[in-house]
Structure formats: structure tokens, C-alpha cells
C-alpha positions as CSV (number, residue, x, y, z in Angstrom):
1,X,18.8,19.7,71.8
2,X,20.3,19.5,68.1
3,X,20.2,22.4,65.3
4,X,18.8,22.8,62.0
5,X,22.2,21.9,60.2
6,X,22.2,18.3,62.4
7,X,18.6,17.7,60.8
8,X,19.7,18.4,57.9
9,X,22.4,16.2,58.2
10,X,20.0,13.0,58.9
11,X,18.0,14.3,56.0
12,X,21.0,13.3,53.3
13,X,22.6,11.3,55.2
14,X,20.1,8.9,57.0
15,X,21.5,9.0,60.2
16,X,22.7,11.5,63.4
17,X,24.8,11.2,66.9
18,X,23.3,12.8,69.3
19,X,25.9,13.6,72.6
20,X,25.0,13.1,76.1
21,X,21.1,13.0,75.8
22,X,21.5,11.0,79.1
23,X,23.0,11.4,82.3
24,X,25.7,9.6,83.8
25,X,23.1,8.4,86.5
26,X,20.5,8.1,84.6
27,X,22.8,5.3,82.2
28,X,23.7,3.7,85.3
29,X,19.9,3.1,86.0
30,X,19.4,1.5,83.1
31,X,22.0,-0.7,82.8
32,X,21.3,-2.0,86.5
33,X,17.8,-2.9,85.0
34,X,19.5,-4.6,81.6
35,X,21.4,-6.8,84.3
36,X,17.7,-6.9,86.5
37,X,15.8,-8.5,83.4
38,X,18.6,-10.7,82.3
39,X,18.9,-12.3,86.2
40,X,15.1,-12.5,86.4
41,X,15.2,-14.3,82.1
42,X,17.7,-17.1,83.9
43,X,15.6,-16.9,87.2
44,X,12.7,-18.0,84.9
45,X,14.6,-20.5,82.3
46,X,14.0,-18.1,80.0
47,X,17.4,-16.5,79.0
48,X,18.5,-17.3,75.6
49,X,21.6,-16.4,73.5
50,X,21.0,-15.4,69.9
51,X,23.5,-14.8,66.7
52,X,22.6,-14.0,63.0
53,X,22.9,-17.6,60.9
54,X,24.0,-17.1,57.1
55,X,26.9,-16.2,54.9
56,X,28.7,-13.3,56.0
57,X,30.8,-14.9,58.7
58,X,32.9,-17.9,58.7
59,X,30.5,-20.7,60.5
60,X,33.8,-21.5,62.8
61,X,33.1,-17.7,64.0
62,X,29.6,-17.5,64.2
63,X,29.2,-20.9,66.4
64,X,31.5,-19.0,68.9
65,X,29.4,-15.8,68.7
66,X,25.9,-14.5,71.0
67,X,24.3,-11.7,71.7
68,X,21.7,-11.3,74.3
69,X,18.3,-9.5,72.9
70,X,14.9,-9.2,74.4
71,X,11.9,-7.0,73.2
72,X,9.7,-4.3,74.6
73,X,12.0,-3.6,77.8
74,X,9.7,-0.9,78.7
75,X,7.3,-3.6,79.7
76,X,10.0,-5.2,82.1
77,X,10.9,-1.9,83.8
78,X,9.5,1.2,84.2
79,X,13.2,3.3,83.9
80,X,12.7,2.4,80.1
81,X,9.6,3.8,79.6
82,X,11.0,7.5,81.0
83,X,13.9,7.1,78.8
84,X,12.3,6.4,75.7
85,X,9.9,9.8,76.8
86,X,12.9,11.6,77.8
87,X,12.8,15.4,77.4
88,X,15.5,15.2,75.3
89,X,14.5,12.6,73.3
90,X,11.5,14.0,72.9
91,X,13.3,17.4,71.4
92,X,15.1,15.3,69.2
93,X,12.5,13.4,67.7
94,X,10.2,16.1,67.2
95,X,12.7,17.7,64.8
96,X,13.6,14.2,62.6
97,X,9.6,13.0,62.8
98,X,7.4,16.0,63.8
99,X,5.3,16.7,66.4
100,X,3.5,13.7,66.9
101,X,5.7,10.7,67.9
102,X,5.0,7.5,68.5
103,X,6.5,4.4,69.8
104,X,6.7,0.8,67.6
105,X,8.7,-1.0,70.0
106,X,11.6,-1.5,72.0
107,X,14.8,-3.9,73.1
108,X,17.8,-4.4,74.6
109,X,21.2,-5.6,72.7
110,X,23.6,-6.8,75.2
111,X,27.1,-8.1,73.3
112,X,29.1,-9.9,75.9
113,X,32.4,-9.6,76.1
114,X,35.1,-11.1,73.9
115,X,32.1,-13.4,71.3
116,X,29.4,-10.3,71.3
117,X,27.7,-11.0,67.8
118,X,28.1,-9.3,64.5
119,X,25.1,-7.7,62.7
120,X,25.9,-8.0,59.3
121,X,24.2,-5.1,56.9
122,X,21.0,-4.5,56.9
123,X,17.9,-2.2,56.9
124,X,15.3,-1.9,59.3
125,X,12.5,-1.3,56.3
126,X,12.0,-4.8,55.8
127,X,11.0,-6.1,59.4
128,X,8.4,-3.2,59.9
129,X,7.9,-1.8,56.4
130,X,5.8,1.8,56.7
131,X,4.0,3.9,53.9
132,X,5.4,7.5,54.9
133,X,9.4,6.6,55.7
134,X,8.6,8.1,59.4
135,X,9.8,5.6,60.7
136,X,13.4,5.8,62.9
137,X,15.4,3.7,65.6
138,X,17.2,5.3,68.3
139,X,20.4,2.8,69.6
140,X,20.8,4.5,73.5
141,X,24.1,3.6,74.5
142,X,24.6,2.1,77.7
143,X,28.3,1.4,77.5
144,X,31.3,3.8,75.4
145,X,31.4,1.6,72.1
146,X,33.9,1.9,69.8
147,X,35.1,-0.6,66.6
148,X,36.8,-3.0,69.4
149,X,33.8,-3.6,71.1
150,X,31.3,-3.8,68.0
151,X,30.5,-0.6,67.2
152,X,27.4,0.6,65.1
153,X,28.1,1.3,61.7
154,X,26.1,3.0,58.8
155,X,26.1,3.2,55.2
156,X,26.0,7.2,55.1
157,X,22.8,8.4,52.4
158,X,22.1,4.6,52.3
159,X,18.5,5.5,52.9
160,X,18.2,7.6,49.7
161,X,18.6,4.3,47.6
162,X,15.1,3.0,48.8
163,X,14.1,-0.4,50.1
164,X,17.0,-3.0,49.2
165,X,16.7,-6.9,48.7
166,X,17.6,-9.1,51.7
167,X,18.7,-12.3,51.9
168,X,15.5,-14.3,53.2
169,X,14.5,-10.7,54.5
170,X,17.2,-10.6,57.3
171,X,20.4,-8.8,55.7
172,X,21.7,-7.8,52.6
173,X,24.1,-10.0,50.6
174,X,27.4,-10.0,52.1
175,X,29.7,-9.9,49.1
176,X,27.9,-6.9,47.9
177,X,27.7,-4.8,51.4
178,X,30.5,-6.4,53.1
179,X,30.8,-4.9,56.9
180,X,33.4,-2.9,55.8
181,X,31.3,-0.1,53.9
182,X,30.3,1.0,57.4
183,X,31.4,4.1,58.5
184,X,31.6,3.5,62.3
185,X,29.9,6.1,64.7
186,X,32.0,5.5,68.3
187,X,29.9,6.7,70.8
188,X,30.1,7.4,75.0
189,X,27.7,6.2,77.2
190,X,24.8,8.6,77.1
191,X,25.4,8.9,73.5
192,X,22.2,8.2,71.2
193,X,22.5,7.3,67.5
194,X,19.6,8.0,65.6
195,X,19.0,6.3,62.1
196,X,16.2,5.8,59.5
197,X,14.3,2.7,58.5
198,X,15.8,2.8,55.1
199,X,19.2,3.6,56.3
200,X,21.8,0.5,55.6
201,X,23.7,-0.4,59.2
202,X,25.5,-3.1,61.3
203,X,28.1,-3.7,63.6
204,X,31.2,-5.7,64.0
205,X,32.4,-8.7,66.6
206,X,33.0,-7.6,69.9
207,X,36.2,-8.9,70.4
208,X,37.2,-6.6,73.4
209,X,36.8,-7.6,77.2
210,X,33.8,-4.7,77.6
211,X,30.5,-5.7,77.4
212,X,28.7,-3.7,74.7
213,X,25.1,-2.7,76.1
214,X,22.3,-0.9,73.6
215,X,18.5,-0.2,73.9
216,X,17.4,0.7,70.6
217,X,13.6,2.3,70.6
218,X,11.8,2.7,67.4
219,X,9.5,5.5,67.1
220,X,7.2,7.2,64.0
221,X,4.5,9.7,63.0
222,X,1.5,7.6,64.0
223,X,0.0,8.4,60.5
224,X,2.7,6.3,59.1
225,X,0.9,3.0,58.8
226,X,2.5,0.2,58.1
227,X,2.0,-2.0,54.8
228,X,2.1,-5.2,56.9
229,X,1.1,-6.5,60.6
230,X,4.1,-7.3,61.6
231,X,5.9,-6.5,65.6
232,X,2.6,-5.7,66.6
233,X,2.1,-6.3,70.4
234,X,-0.1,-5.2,72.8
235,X,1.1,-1.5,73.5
236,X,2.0,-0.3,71.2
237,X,1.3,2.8,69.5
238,X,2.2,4.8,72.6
239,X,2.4,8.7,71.9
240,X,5.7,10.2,73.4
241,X,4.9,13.7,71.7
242,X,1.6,15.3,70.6
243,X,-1.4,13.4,69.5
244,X,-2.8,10.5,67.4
245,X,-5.2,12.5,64.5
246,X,-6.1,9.1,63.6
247,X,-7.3,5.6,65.6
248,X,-6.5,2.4,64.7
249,X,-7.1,-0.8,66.6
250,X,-4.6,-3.2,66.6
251,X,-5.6,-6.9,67.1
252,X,-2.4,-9.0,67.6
253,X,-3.1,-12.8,67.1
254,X,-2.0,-14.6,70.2
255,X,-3.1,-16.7,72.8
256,X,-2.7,-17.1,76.3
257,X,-1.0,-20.3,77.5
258,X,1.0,-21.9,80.8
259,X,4.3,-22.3,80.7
């Protein structure tokens, strides 16, 4: 699926486009189960609109923003789960991560049209911090995105600078990685961007009339272990390629309770 020179690429400079690791049906299938979860969310009074608070947008803009996010889709529907084991995801990730994979987690990013949220800068390190720097998300695109319609953007060899300071561990100080030291990666539907933990990234307003629809799985080597407990749920740990060497148990506090 990609050649040496493309992994070396992501090596220096934390992050790599794959084209058309997904069919145009196979897109479509997806994105009719991204509009499937978000009917059954409002069926349920559950659908809620989020934006990032703080600093690095007017608060006139950011009242006017949302995006709509919701965690470990491959729970929801089973068309997620054989995309995130794709065969060609799996040939990719084998050659950024080696040959045993492992998924953390998944979502959905859905930016409506014309008030899809920013993401202002920010690595991924800090929410799920690892030991071994395994660790990589992998932003499917459901929808052609370019910088009208809130592109992602990265900070290329970002990743090389280690983990950075966040502002209450969210994203990095606005007036010293401002949006605009993003190169922007345009991508078709089909189109997967793949990008390190450590690898500075964010993406602009969607100010088009196109909705702007992601699923972003985050996968590592399962000896990677990670220095806190943190978006640990229930499955995870779920080996896409090869084997776990190791076992660890993971024993999520939560309780059960009626809504």
C-alpha cells in the first residue's frame, strides 16, 4: 500500500496521506452509519454539540461554532470495526508501527456545515501519553476536505520536538502555534491521514456549505504502555495485526446506572 520512501517520510516528518485506502462504496457505508448513530443520539436525547473553550478564537466566534463527536464508533456499528481492520489499513500500519497493531480507540468528527468547529493546535501525547511513541491516529475521511471546509493541518517534524506544554492539557498556546503554522493536507473521500502522537495538528472553521465528516482510529504496538490510565474502556486493546507478546488487564472504573 505505501513504499519505503512514504515511511520514511512519516519518520521526519510525523505524518503521511495515504490515497484511496477506501472505496467509494465502502465511504458511502460509513457515512450512512455516522448519519445512523447521530439519528439514533437524538432518538435517545443523547446528541450533543461540542466546541473547544479557550483563547485562540474570538468568544463571538466560538459561541457560534459545534462539532458533533462521539467515541468508540466501532461499538455503534459493525462497518467501523472492518474499517479500522481494513486490509489496507492493516498494510499501512504495519509499516509505521510494526507487525503487531493494536487499537486504543475510536470516534467520529462530524463539522456541520457553515459553524463546523476549529481545533486549535495540539498534540495527541498529552490525552493518552505512551512510553515507546507507538502510538498514531488515523483521520478516515468521509467527505473531500479542503481549507474551506476545515481541513486538517499539521506542524511538519513537529513530533521531533517531544511532548509540548498545553494549556490545561487541551492545546498549545495560541499566540505561540497560531493555526496558521499548519501546513494543510486536502484530502478526497477515501483519503486517510496518518499522524503521530507527538505530532503538532489542527484544523480551521468550516465555513463552507459541505459537511466535513472524519473517523479518526488510534492504534499502537500493544507493548507501548501507557504512563497513565486514561481512555481506557472496555475493549480495548483489540489486535488488528499480529499478536499481543504481553497481557495486561485493564480494569476501567465505572459503574452501571439507569438513565
Amino acid at each position: 500500500m505505501i513504499h519505503e520512501d512514504e515511511v520514511q517520510f512519516y519518520r521526519e516528518n510525523g505524518y503521511l496521506l495515504v490515497r484511496n485506502v477506501f472505496t467509494p462504496s465502502e465511504v458511502q457505508a460509513m457515512r450512512d452509519a455516522v448519519d445512523a448513530i447521530l439519528q439514533r443520539a437524538a432518538s435517545a436525547q443523547k446528541d450533543k454539540s461540542h466546541t473547544w473553550q479557550g483563547s485562540y478564537l474570538p468568544p463571538e466566534v466560538l459561541k457560534k461554532l459545534v462539532v458533533k463527536g462521539f467515541h468508540d464508533v466501532h461499538y455503534h456499528d459493525a462497518v467501523f470495526t472492518r474499517a479500522l481492520t481494513h486490509e489496507n489499513m492493516v498494510a499501512v500500519l504495519t509499516r509505521l508501527i510494526g507487525p503487531n497493531v493494536q487499537l486504543h480507540h475510536s470516534k467520529m468528527l462530524v463539522k456541520p456545515p457553515e459553524k463546523g468547529a476549529a481545533f486549535p493546535l495540539h498534540q495527541d501525547y498529552p490525552y493518552f501519553p505512551h512510553t515507546l511513541g507507538t502510538m498514531l491516529a488515523a483521520s478516515v475521511h468521509l467527505d473531500d476536505a479542503d481549507e474551506e471546509n476545515g481541513c486538517l493541518g499539521v506542524v511538519p517534524a513537529s513530533h521531533r520536538n517531544g511532548p509540548l506544554e498545553h494549556v490545561g492539557t487541551y492545546y498549545l498556546d495560541p499566540e505561540k502555534y497560531p493555526l496558521s503554522l499548519a501546513v494543510s493536507c486536502p484530502a478526497s473521500a477515501g483519503d486517510v491521514l496518518f499522524f503521530t502522537a507527538l505530532t503538532v495538528h489542527g484544523s480551521g472553521i468550516n465555513r463552507s456549505q459541505r459537511i466535513r465528516r472524519n473517523v479518526l482510529f488510534q492504534y499502537r504496538d500493544p507493548e507501548d504502555k501507557p504512563l497513565k490510565d486514561v481512555h481506557v474502556n472496555w475493549g480495548q486493546g483489540l489486535m488488528v495485526a499480529g499478536e499481543n507478546p504481553t497481557f495486561r488487564e485493564y480494569h476501567p472504573d465505572y459503574s452501571l446506572k439507569a438513565d
